[in-house]
N, CA, C and O atoms as CSV, one atom per row, in Angstrom:
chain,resi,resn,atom,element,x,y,z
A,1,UNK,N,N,0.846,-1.176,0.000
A,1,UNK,CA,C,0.000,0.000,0.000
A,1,UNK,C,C,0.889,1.234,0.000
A,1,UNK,O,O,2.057,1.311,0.379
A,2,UNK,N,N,0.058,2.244,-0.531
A,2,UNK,CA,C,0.930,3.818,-0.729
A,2,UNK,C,C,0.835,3.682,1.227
A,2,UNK,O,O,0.095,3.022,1.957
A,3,UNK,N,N,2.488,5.097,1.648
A,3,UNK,CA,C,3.316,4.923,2.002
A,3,UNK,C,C,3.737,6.960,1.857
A,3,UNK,O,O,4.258,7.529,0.898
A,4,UNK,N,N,3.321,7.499,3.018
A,4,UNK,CA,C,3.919,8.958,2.922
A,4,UNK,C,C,2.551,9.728,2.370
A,4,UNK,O,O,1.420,9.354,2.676
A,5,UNK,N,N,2.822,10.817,1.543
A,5,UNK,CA,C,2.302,11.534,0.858
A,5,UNK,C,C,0.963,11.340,-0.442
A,5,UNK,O,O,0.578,11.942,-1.445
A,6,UNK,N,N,0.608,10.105,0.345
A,6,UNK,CA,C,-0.480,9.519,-1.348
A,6,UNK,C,C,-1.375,10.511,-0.982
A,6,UNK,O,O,-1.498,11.324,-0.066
A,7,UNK,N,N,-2.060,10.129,-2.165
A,7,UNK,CA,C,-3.491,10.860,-2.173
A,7,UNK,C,C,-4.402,9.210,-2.722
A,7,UNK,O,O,-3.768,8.332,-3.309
A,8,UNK,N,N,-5.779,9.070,-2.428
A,8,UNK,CA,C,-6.429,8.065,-3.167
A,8,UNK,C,C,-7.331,8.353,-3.903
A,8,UNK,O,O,-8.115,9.074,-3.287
A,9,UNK,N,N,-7.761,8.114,-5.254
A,9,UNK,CA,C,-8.413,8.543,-5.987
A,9,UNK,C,C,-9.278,7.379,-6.550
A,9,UNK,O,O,-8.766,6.260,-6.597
A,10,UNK,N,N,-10.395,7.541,-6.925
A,10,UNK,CA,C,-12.293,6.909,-7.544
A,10,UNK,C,C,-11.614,7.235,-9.024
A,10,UNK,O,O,-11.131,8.287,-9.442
A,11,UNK,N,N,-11.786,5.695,-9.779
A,11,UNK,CA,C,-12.301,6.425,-10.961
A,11,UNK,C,C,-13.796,5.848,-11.292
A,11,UNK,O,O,-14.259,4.753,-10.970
A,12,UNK,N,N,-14.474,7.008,-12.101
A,12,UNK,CA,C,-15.907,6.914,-12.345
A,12,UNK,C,C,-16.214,6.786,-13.599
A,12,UNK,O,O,-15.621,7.490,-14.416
A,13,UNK,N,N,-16.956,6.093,-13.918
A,13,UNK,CA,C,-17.464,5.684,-15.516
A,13,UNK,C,C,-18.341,7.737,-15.420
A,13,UNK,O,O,-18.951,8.392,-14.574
A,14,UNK,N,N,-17.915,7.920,-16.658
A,14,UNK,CA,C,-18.581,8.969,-17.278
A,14,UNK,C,C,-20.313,8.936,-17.517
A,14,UNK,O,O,-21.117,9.790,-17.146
A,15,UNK,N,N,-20.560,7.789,-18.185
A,15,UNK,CA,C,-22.167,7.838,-18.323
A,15,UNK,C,C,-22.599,7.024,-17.155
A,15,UNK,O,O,-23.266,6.145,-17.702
A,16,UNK,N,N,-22.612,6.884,-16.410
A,16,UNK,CA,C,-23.798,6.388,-15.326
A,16,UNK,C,C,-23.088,6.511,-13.998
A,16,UNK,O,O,-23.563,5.970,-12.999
A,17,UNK,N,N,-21.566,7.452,-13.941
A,17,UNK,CA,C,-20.899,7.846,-12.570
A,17,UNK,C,C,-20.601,6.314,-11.440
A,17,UNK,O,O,-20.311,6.416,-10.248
A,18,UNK,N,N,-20.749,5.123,-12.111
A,18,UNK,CA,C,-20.782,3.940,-11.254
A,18,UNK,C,C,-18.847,3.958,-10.990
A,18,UNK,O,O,-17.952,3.854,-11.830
A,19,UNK,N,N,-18.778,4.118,-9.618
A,19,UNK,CA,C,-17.427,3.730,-9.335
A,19,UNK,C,C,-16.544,2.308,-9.761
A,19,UNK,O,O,-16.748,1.138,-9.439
A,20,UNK,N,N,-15.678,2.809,-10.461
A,20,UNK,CA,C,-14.970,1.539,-11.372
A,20,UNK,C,C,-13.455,0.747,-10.584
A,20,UNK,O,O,-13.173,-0.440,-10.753
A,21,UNK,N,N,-12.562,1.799,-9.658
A,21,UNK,CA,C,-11.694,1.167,-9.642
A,21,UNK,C,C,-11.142,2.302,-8.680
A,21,UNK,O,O,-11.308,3.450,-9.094
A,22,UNK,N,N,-10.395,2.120,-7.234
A,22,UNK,CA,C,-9.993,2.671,-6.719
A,22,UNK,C,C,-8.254,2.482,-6.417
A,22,UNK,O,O,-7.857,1.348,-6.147
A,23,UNK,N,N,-7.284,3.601,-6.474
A,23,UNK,CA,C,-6.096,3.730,-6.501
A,23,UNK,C,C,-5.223,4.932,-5.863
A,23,UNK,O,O,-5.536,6.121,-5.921
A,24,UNK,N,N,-4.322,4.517,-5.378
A,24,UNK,CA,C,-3.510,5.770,-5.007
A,24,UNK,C,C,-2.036,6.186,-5.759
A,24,UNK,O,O,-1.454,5.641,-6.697
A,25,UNK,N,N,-1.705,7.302,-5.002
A,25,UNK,CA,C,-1.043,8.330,-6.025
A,25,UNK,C,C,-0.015,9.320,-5.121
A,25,UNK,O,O,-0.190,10.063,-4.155
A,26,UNK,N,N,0.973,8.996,-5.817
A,26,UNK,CA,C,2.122,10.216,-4.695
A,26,UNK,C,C,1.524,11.706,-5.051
A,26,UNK,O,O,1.642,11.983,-6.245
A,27,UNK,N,N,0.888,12.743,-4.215
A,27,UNK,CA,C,0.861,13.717,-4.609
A,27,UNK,C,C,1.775,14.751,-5.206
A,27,UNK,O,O,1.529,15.736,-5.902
A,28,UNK,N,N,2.962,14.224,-4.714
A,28,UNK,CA,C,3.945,15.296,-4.881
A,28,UNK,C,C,4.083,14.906,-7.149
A,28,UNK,O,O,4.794,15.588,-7.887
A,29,UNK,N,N,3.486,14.102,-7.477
A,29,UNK,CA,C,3.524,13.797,-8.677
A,29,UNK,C,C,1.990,13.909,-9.216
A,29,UNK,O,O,1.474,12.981,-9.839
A,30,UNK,N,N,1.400,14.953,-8.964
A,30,UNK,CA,C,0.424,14.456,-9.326
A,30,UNK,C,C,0.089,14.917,-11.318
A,30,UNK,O,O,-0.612,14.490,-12.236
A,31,UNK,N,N,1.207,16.117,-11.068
A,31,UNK,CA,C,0.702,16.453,-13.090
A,31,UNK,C,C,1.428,15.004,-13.772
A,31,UNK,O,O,1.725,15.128,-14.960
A,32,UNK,N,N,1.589,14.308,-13.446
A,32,UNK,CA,C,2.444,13.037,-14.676
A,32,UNK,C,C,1.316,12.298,-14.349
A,32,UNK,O,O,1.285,11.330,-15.110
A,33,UNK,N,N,0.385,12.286,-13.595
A,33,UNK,CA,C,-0.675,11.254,-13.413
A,33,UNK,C,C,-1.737,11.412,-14.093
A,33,UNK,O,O,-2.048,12.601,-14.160
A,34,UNK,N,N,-2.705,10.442,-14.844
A,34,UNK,CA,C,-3.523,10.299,-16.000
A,34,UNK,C,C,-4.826,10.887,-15.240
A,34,UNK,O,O,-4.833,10.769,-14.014
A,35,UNK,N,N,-5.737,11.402,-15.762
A,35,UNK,CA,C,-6.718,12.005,-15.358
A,35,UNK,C,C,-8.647,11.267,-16.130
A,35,UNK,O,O,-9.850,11.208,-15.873
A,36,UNK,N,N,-7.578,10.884,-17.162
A,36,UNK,CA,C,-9.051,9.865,-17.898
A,36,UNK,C,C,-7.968,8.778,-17.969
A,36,UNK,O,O,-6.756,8.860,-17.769
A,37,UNK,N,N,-8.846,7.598,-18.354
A,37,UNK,CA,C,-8.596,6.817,-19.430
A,37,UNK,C,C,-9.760,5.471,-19.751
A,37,UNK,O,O,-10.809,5.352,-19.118
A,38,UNK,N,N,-9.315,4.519,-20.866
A,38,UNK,CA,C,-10.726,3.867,-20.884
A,38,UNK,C,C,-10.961,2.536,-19.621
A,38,UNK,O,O,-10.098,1.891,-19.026
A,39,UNK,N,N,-12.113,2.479,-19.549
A,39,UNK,CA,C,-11.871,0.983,-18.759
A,39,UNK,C,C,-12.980,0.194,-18.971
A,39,UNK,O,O,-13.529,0.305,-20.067
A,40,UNK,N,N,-13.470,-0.644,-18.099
A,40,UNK,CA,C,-15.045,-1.490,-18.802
A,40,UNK,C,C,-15.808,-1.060,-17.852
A,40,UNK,O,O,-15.107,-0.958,-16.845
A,41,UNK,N,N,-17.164,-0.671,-17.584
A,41,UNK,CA,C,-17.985,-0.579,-16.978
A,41,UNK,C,C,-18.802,-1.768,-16.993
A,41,UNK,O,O,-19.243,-2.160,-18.074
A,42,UNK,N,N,-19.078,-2.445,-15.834
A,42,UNK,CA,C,-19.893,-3.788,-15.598
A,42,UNK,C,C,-21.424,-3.336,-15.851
A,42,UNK,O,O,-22.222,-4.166,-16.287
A,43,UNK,N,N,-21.840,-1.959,-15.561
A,43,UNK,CA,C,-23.027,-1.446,-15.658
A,43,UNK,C,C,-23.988,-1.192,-17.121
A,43,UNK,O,O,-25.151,-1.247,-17.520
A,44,UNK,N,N,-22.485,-0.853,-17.616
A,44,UNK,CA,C,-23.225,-0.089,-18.887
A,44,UNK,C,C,-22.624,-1.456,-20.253
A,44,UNK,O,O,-22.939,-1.244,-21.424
A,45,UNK,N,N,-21.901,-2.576,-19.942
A,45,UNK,CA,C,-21.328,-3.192,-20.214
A,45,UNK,C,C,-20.717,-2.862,-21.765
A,45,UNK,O,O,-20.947,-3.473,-22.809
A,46,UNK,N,N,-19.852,-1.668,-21.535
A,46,UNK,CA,C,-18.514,-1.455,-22.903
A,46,UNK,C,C,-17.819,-0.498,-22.117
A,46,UNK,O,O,-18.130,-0.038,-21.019
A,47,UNK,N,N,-16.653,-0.223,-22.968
A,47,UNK,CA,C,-15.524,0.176,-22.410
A,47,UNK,C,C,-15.747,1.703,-22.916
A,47,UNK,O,O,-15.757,2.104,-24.080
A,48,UNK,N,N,-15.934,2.479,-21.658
A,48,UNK,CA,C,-16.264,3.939,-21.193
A,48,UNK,C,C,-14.489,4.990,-21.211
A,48,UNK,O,O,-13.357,4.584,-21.474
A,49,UNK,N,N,-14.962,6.346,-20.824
A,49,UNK,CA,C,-13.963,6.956,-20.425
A,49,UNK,C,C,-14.104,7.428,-18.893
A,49,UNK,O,O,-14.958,8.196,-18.452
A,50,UNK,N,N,-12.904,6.692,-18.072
A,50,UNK,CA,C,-13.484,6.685,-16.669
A,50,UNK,C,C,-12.460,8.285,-16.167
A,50,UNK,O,O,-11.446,8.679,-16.743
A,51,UNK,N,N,-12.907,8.713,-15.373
A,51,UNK,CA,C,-12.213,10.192,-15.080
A,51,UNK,C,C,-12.002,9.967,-13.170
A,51,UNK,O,O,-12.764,9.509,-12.319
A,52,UNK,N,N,-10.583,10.547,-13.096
A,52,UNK,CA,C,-10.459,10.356,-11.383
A,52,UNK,C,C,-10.878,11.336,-10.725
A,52,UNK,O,O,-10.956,12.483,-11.166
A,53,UNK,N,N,-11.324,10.813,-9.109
A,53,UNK,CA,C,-12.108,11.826,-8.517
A,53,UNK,C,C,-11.546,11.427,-7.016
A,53,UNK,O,O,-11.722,10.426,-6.321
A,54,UNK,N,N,-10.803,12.633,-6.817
A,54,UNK,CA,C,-10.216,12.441,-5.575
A,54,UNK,C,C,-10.809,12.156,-4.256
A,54,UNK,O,O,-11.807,12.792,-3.918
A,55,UNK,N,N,-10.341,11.341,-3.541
A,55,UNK,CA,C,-11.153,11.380,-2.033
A,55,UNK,C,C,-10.497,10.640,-1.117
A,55,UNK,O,O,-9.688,9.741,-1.346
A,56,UNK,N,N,-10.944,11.125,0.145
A,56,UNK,CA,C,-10.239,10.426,1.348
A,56,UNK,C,C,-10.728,9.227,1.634
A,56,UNK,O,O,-11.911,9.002,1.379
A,57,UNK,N,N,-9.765,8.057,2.322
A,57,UNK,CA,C,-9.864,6.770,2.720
A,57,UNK,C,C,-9.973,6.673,4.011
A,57,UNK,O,O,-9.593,7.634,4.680
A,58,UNK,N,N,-10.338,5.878,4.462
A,58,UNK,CA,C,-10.466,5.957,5.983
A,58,UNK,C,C,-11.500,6.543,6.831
A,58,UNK,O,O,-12.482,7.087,6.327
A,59,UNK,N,N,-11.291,6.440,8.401
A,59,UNK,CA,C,-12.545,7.616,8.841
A,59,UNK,C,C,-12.369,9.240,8.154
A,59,UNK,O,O,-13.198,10.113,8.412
């Protein structure tokens, strides 16, 4: 598991906002880090453009 300075970030399918895949991220890097990309949505079943949406873990 991230270790220091992460941040954790949601990514969300674009058409129906269903949370797809959760990950973390050194902040101190965060412009080299991807902001879309495609993935599969189980919901809408085809491969969407999912966009990250930052948020805290934990209490």
């Amino acid at each position: 598991m991230a270790h220091g300075k992460s941040q954790f970030a949601v990514w969300r399918c674009t058409k129906c906002n269903t949370p797809l895949k959760t990950t973390s991220y050194n902040k101190n890097h965060n412009d080299t880090i991807a902001k879309e990309m495609k993935m599969f949505c189980k919901k809408c079943r085809e491969q969407v453009v999912a966009k990250r949406k930052d948020a805290k873990k934990g209490n």
